[in-house]
C-alpha positions in Angstrom: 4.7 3.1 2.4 1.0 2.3 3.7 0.2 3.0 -0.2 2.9 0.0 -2.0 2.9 -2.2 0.9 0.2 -2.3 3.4 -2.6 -1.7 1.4 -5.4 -4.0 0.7 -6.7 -5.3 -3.0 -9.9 -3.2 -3.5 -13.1 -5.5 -3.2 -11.4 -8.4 -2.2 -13.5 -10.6 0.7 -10.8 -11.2 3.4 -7.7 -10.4 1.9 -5.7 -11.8 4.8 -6.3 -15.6 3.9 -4.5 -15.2 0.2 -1.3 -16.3 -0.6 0.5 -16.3 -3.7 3.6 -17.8 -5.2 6.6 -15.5 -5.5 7.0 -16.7 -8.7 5.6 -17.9 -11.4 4.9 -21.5 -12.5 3.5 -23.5 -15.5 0.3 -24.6 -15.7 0.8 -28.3 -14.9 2.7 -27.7 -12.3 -0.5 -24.8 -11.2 -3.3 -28.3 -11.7 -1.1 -30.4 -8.8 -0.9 -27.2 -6.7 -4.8 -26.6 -7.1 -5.5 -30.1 -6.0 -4.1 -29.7 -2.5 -7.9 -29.2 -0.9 -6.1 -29.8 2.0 -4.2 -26.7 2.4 -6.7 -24.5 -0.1 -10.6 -23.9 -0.6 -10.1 -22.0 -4.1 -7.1 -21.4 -6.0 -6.5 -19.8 -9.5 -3.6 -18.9 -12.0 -3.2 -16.0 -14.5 -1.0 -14.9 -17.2 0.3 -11.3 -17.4 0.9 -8.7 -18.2 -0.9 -9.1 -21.7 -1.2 -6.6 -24.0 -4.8 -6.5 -25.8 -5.2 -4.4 -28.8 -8.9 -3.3 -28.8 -11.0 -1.7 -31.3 -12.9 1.2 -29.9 -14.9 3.0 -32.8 -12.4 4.0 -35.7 -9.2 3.4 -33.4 -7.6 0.9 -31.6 -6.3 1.1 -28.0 -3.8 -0.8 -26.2 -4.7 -2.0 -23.0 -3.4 -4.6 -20.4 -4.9 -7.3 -18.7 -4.8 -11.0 -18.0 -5.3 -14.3 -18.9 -7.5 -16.1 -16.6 -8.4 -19.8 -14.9 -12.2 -20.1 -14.5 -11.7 -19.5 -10.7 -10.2 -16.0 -10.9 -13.2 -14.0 -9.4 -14.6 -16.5 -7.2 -11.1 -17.3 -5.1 -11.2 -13.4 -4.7 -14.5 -12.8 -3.4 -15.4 -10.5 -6.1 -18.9 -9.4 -7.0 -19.0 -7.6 -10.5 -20.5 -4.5 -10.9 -22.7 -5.4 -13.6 -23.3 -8.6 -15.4 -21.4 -11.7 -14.0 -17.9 -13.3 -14.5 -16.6 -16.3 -16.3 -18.5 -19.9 -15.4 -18.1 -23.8 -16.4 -20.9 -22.4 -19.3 -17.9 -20.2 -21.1 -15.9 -22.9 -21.6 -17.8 -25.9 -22.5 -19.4 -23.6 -25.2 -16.1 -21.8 -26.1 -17.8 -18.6 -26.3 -15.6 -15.6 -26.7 -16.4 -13.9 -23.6 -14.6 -10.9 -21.6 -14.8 -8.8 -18.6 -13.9 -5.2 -18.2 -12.7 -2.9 -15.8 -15.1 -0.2 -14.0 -12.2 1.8 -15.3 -12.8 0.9 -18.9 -16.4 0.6 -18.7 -16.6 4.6 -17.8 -13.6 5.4 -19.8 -14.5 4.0 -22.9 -18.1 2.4 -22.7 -19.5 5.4 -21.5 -21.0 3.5 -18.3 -23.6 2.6 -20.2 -25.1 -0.4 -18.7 -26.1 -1.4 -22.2 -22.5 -2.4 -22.6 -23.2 -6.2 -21.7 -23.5 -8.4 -24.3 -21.6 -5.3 -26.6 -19.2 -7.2 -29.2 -15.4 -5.7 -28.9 -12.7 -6.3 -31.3 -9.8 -7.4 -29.5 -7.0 -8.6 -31.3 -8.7 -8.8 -34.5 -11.3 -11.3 -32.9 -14.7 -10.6 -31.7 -15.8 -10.6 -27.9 -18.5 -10.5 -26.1 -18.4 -8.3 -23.1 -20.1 -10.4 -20.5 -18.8 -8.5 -16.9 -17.4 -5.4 -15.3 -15.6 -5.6 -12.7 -15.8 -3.4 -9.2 -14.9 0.4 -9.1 -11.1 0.5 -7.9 -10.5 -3.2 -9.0 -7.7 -3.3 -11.5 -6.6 -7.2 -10.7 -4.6 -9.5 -8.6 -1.6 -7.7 -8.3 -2.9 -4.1 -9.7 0.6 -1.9 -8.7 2.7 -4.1 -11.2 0.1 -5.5 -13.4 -2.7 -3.6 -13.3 -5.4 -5.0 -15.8 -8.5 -3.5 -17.8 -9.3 -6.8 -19.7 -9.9 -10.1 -18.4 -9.7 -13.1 -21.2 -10.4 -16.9 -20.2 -7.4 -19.0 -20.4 -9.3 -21.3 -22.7 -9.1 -18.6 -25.9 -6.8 -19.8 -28.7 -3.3 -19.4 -28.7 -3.7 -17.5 -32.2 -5.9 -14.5 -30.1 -3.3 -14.7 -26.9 -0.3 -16.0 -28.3 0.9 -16.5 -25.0 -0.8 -19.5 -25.0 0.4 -20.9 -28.4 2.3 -23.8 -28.8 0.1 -25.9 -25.9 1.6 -23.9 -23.1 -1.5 -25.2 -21.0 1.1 -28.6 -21.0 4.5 -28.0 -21.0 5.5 -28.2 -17.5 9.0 -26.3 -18.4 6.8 -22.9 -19.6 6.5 -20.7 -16.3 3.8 -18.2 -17.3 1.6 -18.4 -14.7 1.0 -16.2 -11.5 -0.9 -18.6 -8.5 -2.8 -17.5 -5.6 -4.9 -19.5 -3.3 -7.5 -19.3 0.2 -5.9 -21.0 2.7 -8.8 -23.3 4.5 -9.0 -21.8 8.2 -6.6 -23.0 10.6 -3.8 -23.5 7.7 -1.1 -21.2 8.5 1.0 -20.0 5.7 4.1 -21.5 6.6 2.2 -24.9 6.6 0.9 -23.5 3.0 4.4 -23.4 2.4 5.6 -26.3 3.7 3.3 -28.4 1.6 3.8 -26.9 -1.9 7.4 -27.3 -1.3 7.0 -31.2 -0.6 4.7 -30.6 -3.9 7.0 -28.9 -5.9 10.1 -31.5 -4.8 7.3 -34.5 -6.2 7.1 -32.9 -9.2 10.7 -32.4 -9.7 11.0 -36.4 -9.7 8.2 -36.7 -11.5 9.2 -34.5 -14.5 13.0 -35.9 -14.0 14.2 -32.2 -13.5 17.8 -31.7 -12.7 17.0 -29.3 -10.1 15.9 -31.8 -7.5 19.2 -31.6 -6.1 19.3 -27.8 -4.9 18.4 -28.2 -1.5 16.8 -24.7 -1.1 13.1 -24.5 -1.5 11.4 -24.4 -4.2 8.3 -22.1 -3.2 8.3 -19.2 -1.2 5.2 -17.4 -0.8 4.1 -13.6 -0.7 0.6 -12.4 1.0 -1.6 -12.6 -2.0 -4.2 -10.1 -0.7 -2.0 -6.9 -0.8 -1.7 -4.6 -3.8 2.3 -5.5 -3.9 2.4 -8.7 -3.0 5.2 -9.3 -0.2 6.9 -12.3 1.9 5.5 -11.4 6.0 9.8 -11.9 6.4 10.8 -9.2 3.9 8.4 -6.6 5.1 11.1 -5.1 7.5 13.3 -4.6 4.6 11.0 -2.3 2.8 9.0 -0.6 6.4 11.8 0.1 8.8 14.1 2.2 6.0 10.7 4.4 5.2 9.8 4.7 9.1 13.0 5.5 10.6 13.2 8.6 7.5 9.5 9.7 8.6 10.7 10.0 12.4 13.8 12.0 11.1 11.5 14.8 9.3 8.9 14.3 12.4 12.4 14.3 14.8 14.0 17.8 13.6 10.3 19.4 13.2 9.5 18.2 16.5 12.8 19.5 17.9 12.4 22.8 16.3 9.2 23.3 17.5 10.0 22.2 21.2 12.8 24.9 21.5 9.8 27.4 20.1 7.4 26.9 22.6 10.3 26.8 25.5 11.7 29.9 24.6 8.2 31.3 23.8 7.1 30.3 27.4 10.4 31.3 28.8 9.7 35.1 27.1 5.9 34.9 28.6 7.1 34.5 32.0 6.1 38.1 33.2 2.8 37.5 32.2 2.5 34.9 33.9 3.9 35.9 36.8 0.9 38.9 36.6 -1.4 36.1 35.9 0.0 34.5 39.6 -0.4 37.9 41.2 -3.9 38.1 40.4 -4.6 34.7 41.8 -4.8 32.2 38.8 -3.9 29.1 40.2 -1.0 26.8 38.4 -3.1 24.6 36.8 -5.4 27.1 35.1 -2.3 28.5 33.7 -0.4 25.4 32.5 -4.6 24.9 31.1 -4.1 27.9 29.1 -0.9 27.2 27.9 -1.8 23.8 27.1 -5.1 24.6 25.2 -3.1 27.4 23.0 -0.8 24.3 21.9 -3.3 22.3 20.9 -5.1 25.0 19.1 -2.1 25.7 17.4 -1.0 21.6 16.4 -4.4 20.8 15.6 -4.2 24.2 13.0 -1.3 22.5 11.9 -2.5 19.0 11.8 -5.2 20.2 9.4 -3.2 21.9 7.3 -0.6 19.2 6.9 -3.4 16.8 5.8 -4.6 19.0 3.2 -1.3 19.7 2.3 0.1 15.9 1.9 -3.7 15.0 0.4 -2.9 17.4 -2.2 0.8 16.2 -2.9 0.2 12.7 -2.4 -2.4 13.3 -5.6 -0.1 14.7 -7.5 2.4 11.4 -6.9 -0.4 9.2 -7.8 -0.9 10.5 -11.3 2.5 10.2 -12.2 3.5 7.8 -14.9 6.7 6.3 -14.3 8.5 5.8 -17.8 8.2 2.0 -18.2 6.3 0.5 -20.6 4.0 -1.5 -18.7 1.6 0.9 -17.0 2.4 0.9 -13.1 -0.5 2.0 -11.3 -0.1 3.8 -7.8 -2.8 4.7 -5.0 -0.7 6.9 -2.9 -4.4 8.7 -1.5 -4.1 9.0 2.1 -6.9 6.8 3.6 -8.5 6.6 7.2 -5.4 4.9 8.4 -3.0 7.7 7.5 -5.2 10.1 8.8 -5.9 8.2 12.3 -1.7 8.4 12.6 -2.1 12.3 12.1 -4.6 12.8 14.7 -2.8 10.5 16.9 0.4 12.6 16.0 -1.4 15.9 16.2 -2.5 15.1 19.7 1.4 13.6 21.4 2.7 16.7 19.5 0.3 18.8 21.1 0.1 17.9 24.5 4.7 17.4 24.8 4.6 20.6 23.2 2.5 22.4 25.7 2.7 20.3 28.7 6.1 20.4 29.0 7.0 24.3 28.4 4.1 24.8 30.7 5.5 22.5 33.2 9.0 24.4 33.0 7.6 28.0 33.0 5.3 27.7 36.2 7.6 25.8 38.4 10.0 28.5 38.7 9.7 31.5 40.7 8.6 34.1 38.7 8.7 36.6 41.3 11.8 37.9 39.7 10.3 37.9 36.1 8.2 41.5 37.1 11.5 43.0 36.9 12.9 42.1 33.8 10.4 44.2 31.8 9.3 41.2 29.7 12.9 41.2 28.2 14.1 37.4 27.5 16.6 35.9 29.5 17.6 32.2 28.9 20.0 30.2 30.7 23.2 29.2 29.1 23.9 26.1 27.4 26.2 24.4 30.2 25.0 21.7 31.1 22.5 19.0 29.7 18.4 20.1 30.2 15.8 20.0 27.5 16.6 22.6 25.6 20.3 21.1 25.1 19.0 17.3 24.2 16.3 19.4 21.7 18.6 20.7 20.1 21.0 18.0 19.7 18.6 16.0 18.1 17.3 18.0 15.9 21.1 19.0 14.4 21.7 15.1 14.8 18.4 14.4 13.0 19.5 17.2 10.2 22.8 15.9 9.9 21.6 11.9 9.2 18.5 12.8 7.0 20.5 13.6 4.3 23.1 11.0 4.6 19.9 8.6 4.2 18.6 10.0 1.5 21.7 10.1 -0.4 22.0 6.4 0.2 18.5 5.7 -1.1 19.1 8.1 -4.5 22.6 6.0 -4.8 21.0 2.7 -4.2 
């Protein structure tokens, strides 16, 4: 979940002010948005996914990327790794410039930082290879359209046929992608607000017969986040993932509560010697506390290392679709802050609490019983019976959610 949803672009500057339409527009329409400085300091627009054919020595390589404004990098704070990006010089010379992915550049220029200024045959035309782009920076939106070529929007429509017949003006031709920095202050249900009133003008201006649907006509996703989603529909796609995790953490959690009470419960003659030789209650409950911890913090490690190694695994996956979907599913520093934080609740519950149940009983009687384990019966409700309960409740609803999910 923190992998799809939560996670920032790589290398973008303040990910937090970008916004982005949900869908796609044309470019005319893209010009009138750009020009509301009121509500934006830098916007840009980009076509894709677009397939680029490259030559790389004696074969040639598919790859996908996008079709850029002028004011692609800039509006995303990006610095390039080596050489620069696209400026007002590329266009007004036409130059046949591109920029590459780190990716790319390692993969198949063999990081050589000789590579600026190499010529590359992309669709049967040559380019100049003028940038490459920051390690882990695969574009705008790099879970669904994750690019290794950047191409100016300014190329001919005969080497991007997306842009053939002047799809730069024909306001009907949704292509392109739009993303913007709010100015500071500008909140982005004002951003909203505004392209709405925007997008309504243009509808009279173009005579469109839409102009009477009284719904809006922009809606807009957080533009910084490697899937871009609306702030309104992120309940939709966090709360089904979160109440699942509790589940598995619920019946673990459970099982391992009942453990360590019947564990303590079967230690009670000990402890009752440790009482007879004058160790006070709180050294004990100390003892039994710091074995708990040793034992989730084992556990905590392991787990990490464990989902490290899956979550690995997930991330290499190609998903059978024939644009490349690219997924970062590497726990970061976030997901392992929520493991420590749940390695140390677990912990502590788990060995405060049989600790507090063991020592406040007598255990005077517990000499007698030869270590043999005695636990009460199940009769009425105590920890042991709510434990229990939730963890066959927990069991019973995990796979009922599940099965929902597959079906869905």
């Amino acid at each position: 979940m923190h992998g799809l949803v939560f996670r920032n672009i790589p290398a973008v500057r303040n990910p937090e002010q970008l916004i982005a339409l949900q869908l796609p527009t044309s470019y005319p329409h893209y010009e009138r948005y750009r020009g509301r400085t009121d509500i934006f300091s830098s916007t840009f627009a980009y076509v894709a996914p677009v397939p680029f054919e490259i030559e790389i020595g004696r074969r040639a390589e598919r790859k996908w990327g996008h079709l850029v404004t002028r004011s692609y990098f800039s509006t995303l704070s990006v610095s390039p790794a080596l050489g620069r990006f696209f400026g007002t010089e590329d266009e007004a010379t036409h130059a046949s410039s591109v920029v590459v992915s780190y990716r790319f550049f390692q993969d198949y220029l063999q990081g050589n930082p000789a590579a600026i200024g190499k010529r590359l045959q992309i669709n049967g035309y040559p380019f100049t290879v003028i940038g490459v782009g920051p390690e882990h920076y695969l574009g705008a939106s790099p879970v669904i359209y994750g690019a290794d070529v950047w191409m100016p929007v300014w190329v001919s429509g005969r080497i991007a046929p997306e842009l053939a017949n002047r799809a730069l003006k024909r306001h009907e031709l949704t292509l392109f992608h739009v993303v913007g920095r709010l100015r500071p202050g500008v909140t982005a249900g004002q951003a909203e607000a505004a392209l709405d009133a925007t997008a309504r003008q243009l509808e009279q201006d173009y005579q469109d017969v839409n102009q009477r649907v009284k719904s809006r006509r922009v809606l807009l996703v957080q533009g910084g986040k490697e899937l871009p989603v609306r702030k309104q529909d992120l309940p939709f796609f966090t709360e089904f993932f979160t109440v699942l995790g509790g589940m598995v953490l619920l019946i673990a959690c459970s099982n391992l509560g009942n453990m360590m009470l019947a564990r303590g419960m079967d230690r009670r003659r000990e402890i009752a010697i440790r009482f007879a030789l004058g160790a006070g209650r709180v050294r004990v409950m100390r003892q039994l506390l710091t074995e708990s911890m040793l034992i989730a913090c084992g556990a905590g490690v392991l787990g990490f290392c464990l989902a490290l190694w899956v979550m690995r695994g997930a991330s290499s996956l190609r998903i059978p679709y024939p644009i490349p979907v690219t997924l970062d599913l590497n726990p970061d520093v976030g997901a392992l802050l929520f493991t420590l934080g749940l390695v140390v609740f677990a912990g502590l519950a788990l060995g405060l609490v049989p600790a507090w149940q063991v020592t406040r009983r007598d255990l005077t009687p517990a000499l007698n019983e030869g270590g043999n384990l005695r636990l009460q019966r199940l009769t009425r409700l105590n920890l042991r019976t709510v434990l229990m309960v939730s963890q066959v409740a927990g069991s019973v609803a995990l796979p009922i959610m599940t099965g929902y999910l597959v079906l869905g």
